[in-house]
N, C-alpha and C positions, 0 to 999 in steps of 0.2 A: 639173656644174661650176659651176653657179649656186648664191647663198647665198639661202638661204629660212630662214624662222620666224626663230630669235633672232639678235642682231645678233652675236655671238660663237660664234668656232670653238668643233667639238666636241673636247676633249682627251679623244680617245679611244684614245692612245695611234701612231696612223699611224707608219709605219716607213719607211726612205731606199728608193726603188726599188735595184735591182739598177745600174742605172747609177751614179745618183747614190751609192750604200757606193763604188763604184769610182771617183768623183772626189772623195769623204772620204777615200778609201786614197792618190791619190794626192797631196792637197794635203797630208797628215799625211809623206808622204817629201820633198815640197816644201820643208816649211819647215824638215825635219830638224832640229836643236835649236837654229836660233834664238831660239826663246820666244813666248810669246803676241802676237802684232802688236797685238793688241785692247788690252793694256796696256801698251805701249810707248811713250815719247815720240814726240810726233806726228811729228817728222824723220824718227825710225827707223822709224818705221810707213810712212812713206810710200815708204821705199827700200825695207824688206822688200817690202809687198803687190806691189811692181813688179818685184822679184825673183819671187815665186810665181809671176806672170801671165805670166813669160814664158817658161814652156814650154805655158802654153797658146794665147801668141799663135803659136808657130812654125805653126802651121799655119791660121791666120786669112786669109783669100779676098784673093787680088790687086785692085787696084782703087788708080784714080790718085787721088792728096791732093794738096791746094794747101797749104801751112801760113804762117801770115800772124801777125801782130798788130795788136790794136786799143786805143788810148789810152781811156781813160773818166774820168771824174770818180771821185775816191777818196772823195767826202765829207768830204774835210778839207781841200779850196782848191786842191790836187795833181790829178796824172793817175797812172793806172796804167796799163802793158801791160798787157793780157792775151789768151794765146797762144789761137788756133784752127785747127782743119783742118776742111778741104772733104772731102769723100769724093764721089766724082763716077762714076758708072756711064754707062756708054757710051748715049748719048740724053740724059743729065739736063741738057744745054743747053737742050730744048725743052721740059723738066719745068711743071706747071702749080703744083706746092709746091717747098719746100723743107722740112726738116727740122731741125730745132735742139735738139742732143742736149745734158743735161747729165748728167754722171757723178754715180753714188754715190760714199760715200765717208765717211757721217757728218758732211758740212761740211769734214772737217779730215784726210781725206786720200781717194787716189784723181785720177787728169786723164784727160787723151784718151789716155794712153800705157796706162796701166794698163784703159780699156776699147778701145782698139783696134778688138776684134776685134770688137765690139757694131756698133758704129759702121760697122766695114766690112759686117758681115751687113745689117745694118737698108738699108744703101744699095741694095745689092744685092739686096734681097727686095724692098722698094719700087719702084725702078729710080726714085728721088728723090734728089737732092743732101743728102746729111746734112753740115750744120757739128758738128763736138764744138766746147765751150767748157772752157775753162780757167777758171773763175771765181775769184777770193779764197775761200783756207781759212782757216779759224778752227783756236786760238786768236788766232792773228796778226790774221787780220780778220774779229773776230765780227759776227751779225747788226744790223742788216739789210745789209753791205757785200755777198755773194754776190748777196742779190735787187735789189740795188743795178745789181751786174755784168750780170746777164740784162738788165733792164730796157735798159740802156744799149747793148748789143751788140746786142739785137733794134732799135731802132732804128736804129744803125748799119746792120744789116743791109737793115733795111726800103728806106731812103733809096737804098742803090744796087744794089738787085733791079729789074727791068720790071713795071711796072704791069700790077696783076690777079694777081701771084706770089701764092699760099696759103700762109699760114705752121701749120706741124706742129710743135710745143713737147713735146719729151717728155725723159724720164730717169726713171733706176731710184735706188731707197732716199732718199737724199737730195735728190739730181736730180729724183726725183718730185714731192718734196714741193715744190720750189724753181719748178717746172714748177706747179704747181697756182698757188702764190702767186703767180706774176705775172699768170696770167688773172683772180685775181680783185682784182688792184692795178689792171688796165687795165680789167676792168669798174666797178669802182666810180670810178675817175678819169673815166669816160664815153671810153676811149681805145678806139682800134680793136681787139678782141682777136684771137690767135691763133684759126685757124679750127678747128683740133683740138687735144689733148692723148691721148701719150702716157704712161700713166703705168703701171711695173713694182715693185713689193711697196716700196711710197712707207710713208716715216713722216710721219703727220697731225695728230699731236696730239700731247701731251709724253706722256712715258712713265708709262703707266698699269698697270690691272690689266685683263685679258682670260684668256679664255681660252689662248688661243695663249699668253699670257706665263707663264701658268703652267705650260703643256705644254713651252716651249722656250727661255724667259726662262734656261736654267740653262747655257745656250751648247753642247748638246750637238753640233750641229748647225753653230756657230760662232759666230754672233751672239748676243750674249746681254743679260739686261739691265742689268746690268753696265756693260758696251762700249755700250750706248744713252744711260745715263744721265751716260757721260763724256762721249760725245759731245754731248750735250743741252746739260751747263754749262758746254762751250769755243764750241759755236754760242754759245751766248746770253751768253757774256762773264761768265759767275759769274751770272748774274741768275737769279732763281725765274720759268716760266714765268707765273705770276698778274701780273708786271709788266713781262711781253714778252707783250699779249691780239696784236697782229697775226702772232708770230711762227709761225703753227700754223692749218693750213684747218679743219680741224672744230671745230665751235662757233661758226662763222661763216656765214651766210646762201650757200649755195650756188645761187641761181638766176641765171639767164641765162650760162652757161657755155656755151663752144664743146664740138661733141660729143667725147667721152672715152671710150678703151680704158683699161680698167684688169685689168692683169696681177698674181697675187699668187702665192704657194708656199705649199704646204700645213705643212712641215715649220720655220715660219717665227714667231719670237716678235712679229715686224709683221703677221701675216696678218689680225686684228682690225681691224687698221688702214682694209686693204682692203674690209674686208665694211661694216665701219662707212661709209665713204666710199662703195659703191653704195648702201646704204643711205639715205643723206643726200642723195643725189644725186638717188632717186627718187623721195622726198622732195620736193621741189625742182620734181618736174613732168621731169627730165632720164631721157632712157631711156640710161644706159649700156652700151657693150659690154665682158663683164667674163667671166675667165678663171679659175680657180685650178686651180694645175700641182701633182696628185698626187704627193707622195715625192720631192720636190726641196725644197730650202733655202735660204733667202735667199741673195742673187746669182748665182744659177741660169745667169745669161745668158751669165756669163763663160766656162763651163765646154762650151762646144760639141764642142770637142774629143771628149770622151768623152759627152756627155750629149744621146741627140736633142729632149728638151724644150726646150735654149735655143732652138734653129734652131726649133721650130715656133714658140715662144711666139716672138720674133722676127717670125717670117713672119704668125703671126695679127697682130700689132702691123699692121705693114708693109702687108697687106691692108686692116686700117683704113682708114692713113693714104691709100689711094688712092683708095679708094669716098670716104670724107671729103672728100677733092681735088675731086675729077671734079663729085661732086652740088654743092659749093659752087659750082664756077666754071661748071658747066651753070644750078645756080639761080640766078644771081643775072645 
């Protein structure tokens, strides 16, 4: 499950396990003839995906939420809401982390409604307080206003937690990559950084050529790259990544990073992504802990319902997060 020799997957053709053709069968009666959400105006996209999701929330683990809102700075002289929830498992009052989830979604669609049930799991395998974030979607509020949103919310966050709480920064696809960018915003500002990072089959760099993309770039699978490269120029507001260099972790000096799980899927036109980023990491002097989940497809986590890869991949995360917890607040 570790990636060795070239930094790019093998396209050697890998096929959906047995599960996952059974959560392709059933998101294909999901969406029944709506049309592709992948091409859809971002509105619509965001109401279908939350239509799909929710026959897989129906059976998503009980567990008490707080849901709240936080004002931030909009970067134009304003404030903005933006929505959160708590996820709270029985003990996580005497918890030694928290967790601070953010959703995929491409930037530009996807919240805490549409992963749910992530969020409920993750709380629950860690036995950690996980917040989901609602952060600003582009094209409405292109970059940097999202890393804008984390920045500000962790702080908020930070200021009224008890002293010595461990903070766990994680999210899948976009989430990830947004999760990446702020540890290394608060490392190089000289700020306190997050003590871990979750990160699940994260896009790191602009959309390039790999192997994976030519094995799955064709969206068999769902994501394609297509659907990548729209979502790439509503984050970046129409701009060419060559004059957004901060917008994207790789290609960027990755040392002194908090330790990081990284979660990736085989069946996945981002999976290069992933390999490239242990790569770089180790790179770096960093020993990561790093997963890739056989015959599953990008956003794998959502589908627990029928798929027992999200719940493990989940629970290895969650596991993490807790050895990460324990040895920090034991070390220090």
């Amino acid at each position: 499950m570790n990636p060795s020799g070239p930094a790019d997957a093998a396209a050697d053709g890998p096929q959906p396990s047995e599960a996952m053709r059974a959560v392709l069968q059933r998101l294909a009666e999901l969406r029944g003839d709506a049309g592709d959400r992948y091409a859809m105006p971002f509105e619509a996209a965001r109401r279908q995906l939350l239509a799909e999701r929710r026959w897989w929330l129906e059976e998503a683990p009980a567990i008490r939420t707080d849901e709240r809102t936080i004002e931030v700075d909009d970067g134009a002289g304003g404030r903005r809401a933006l929505r959160l929830r708590d996820y709270l498992p029985g003990g996580a009052g005497e918890a030694p982390a928290r967790i601070v989830y953010l959703h995929g979604g491409g930037w530009c669609v996807g919240s805490i409604d549409t992963h749910d049930g992530i969020l409920r799991r993750l709380a629950l395998a860690s036995g950690l307080p996980v917040t989901g974030l609602d952060y600003s979607l582009a094209p409405e509020h292109p970059h940097p206003a999202a890393a804008r949103d984390v920045r500000a919310v962790l702080a908020a966050l930070r200021a009224g937690a008890p002293g010595g709480t461990r903070w766990v920064l994680g999210g899948d696809s976009a989430g990830a990559h947004l999760a990446l960018l702020e540890a290394l915003r608060a490392r190089d500002a000289g700020e306190v950084p997050v003590d871990a990072l979750l990160l699940w089959y994260g896009v790191y760099r602009p959309v390039g050529e790999g192997a994976s993309m030519r094995a799955f770039g064709d969206g068999r699978f769902g994501l394609s790259r297509a659907a990548l490269e729209r979502y790439q120029h509503a984050f970046l507001g129409g701009r060419p990544p060559s004059e957004v260099p901060d917008a994207f972790p790789l290609g960027r000096a990755l040392h002194d990073l908090p330790p990081c799980w990284v979660g990736a899927a085989a069946l996945d036109p981002l999976l290069d992504d992933s390999i490239r980023l242990v790569d770089a990491l180790r790179a770096a002097g960093a020993h990561p802990e790093w997963r890739r989940f056989d015959g599953v497809a990008h956003g794998f986590l959502s589908y627990a319902r029928l798929l027992p890869d999200a719940s493990e991949a989940i629970g290895a995360a969650a596991a993490f997060a807790r050895r990460t917890a324990a040895h920090r607040v034991s070390g220090r």
